[in-house]
N, C-alpha and C positions, 0 to 999 in steps of 0.2 A: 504493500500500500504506500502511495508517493507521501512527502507533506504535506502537498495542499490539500487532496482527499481529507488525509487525517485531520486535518484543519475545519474543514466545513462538517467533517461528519461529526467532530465534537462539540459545536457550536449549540448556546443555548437553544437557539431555533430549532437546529435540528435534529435536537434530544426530545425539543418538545412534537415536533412534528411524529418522530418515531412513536412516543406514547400514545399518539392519536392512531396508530397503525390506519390499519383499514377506513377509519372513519372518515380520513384525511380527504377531502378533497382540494390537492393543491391547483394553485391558477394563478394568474399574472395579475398583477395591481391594477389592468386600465380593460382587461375583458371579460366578459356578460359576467360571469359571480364573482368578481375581484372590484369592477365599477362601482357596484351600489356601494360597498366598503370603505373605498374608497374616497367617493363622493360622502358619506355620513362624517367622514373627518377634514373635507375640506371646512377650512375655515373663512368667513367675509370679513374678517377684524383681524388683521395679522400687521407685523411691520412690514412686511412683502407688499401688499394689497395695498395698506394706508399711503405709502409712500410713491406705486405707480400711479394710487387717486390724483397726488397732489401734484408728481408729476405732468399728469396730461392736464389739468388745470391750466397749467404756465399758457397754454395754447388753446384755440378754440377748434374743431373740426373733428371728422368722425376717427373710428380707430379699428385698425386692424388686431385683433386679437389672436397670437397664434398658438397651437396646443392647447386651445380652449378651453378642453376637456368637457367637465357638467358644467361650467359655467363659474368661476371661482374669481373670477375678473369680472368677466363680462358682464354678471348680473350687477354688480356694486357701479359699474360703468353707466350701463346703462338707468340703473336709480339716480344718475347724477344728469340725466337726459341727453346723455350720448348716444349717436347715432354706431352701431359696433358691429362689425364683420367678424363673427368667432369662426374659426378654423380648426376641423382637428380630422386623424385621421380615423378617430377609434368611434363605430358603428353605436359603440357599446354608450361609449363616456357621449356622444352625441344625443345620442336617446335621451340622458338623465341632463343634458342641457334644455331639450325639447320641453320636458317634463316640467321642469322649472318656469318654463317660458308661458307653458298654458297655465300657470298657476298666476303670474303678473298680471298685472295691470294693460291693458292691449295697448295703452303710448308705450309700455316698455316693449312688446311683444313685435311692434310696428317697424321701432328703430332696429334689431336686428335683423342680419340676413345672418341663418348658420350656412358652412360650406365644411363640406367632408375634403380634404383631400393633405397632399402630404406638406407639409413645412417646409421641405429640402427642396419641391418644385411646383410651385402654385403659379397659374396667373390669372387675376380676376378682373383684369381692363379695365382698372383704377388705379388710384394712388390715395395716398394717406399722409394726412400728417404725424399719427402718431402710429409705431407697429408693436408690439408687445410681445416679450418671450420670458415665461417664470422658470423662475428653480427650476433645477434638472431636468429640465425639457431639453434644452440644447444638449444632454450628454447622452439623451437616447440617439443621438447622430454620428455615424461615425466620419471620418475623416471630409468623404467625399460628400455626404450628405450634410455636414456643416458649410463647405464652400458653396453647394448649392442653394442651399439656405440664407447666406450671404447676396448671392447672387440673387433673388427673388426678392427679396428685402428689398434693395436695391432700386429694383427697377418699380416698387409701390410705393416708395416714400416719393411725397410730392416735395416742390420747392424750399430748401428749409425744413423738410420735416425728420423724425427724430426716433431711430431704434431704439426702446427701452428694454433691457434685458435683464437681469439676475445670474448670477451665478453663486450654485452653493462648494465650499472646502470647507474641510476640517480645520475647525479652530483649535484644539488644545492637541499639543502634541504629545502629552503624557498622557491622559486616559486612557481606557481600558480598548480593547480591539471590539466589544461586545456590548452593547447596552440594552437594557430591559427596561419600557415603562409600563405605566396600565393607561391608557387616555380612552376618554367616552367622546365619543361621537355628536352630532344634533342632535340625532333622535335618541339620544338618551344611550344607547349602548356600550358598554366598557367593552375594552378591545388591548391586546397585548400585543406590544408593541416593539418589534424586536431590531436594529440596528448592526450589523456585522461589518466596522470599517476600522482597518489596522492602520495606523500610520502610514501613509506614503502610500499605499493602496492606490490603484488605479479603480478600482470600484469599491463599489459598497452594495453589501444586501437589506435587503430591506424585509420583514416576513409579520404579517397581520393576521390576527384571527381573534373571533370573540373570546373572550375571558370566561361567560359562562356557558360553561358547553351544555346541551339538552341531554335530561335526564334518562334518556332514553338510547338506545346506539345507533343514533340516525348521523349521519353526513354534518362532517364541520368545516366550512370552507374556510381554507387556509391559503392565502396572498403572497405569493414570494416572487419579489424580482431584483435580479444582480444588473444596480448601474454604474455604467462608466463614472467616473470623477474625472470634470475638466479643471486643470486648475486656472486661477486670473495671467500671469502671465501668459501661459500659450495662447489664453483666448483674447485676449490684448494683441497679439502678435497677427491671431489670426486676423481680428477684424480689422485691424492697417492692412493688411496686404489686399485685404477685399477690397478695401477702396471707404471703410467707415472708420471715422474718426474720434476717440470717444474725449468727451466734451466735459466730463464728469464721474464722479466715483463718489456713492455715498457707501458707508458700511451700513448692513441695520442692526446689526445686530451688537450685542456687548461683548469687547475683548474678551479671550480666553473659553469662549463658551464652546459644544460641540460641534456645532453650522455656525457656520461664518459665512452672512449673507450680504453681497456685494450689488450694487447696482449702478450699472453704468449707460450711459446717455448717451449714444453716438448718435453724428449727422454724415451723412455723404462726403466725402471730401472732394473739394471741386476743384 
């Protein structure tokens, strides 16, 4: 058995996974029984959200929103009466955008168009003032699929107008390689919450499932997906060579914490 095997199979997650034996139904965090999950722990009040609000403030005009997902931008966007183009690729996380949408208000319902399609190469024969990319979306991309993403970007920002993006790294470099929390969801449900990122990691796992399992031996669906980690320099590097300039760096988050959340503001470079 190599060490990395040895490594993931003795990982909190995957101790807990094995005592669920059979019951386990594993699935990815963004498709049909990993979504609603998913979506019950997005949050509308985060420093992520608050901070892209006040960003597209600075400007008036509509917004391209990309990896949409259920709506975790989009809807708070749109409550502030922007006109928002959400894009995603996932059928699943779309739906439960859909969902949310028939539940608004129809001015909110009005100002969006949703569009299924991929981030790395969209073209919707428009432009935008402002285009939006959260957290660990850009590191579901790999190399070639970030240039082309650049490149589409690109060609929808209108005159002046402004990529807002996020990128998540590890902040404390001493912690533990594993973390375990409990967090409840909207609708009320506790959920464990498991983290797998060792220092210097080029990814991180991520593994969800409810906290209380049914008393019964029915099926427990359990979420696990390994993402890449981009860190700020290379993606600095990358977005000058595209042709985007970034204009700004806020950090949100507090030194030393385990996500170190960056946001930065590029425009076109002309």
């Amino acid at each position: 058995m190599s060490n990395a095997t040895s490594t993931v199979e003795t990982t909190l997650a995957a101790r807990r996974i094995a005592e669920l034996g059979d019951r386990a139904r594993v699935c990815g965090l963004y498709d049909a029984l990993g979504a609603p999950l998913y979506h019950d722990l997005a949050t509308y009040d985060d420093p992520e959200t608050r901070a892209l609000l006040t960003a597209v403030r600075a400007a008036p005009g509509p917004v391209l929103d990309l990896a949409a997902g259920s709506g975790r931008f989009t809807l708070p966007l749109l409550a502030t009466g922007r006109e928002v183009t959400a894009l995603d690729l996932s059928t699943d996380m779309l739906a439960l955008l859909r969902a949310g949408l028939d539940r608004a208000p129809a001015s909110m319902r009005g100002r969006c168009t949703v569009v299924q399609g991929d981030m790395s190469r969209f073209a919707l024969g428009r432009t935008f003032p402002h285009v939006l990319l959260g957290t660990t979306s850009l590191s579901l991309l790999d190399e070639d699929g970030r240039a082309g993403l650049y490149r589409s970007v690109l060609a929808h920002l209108s005159e002046g107008g402004r990529f807002l993006l996020t990128v998540l790294e590890r902040g404390d470099s001493d912690g533990p390689d594993e973390t375990f929390v409990q967090v409840t969801g909207a609708g009320g449900t506790v959920y464990e919450l498991y983290e797998h990122w060792p220092a210097g990691a080029d990814s991180r796992t991520v593994t969800l499932l409810p906290a209380a399992l049914p008393q019964d031996d029915s099926p427990v669906t359990v979420c696990t997906d390994r993402v890449a980690v981009l860190d700020l320099p290379r993606l600095e590097e990358e977005l000058a060579a595209s042709g985007l300039s970034i204009t700004s760096r806020q950090l949100l988050s507090p030194p030393g914490e385990r996500h170190r959340v960056t946001l930065l503001t590029t425009e076109a470079t002309r």
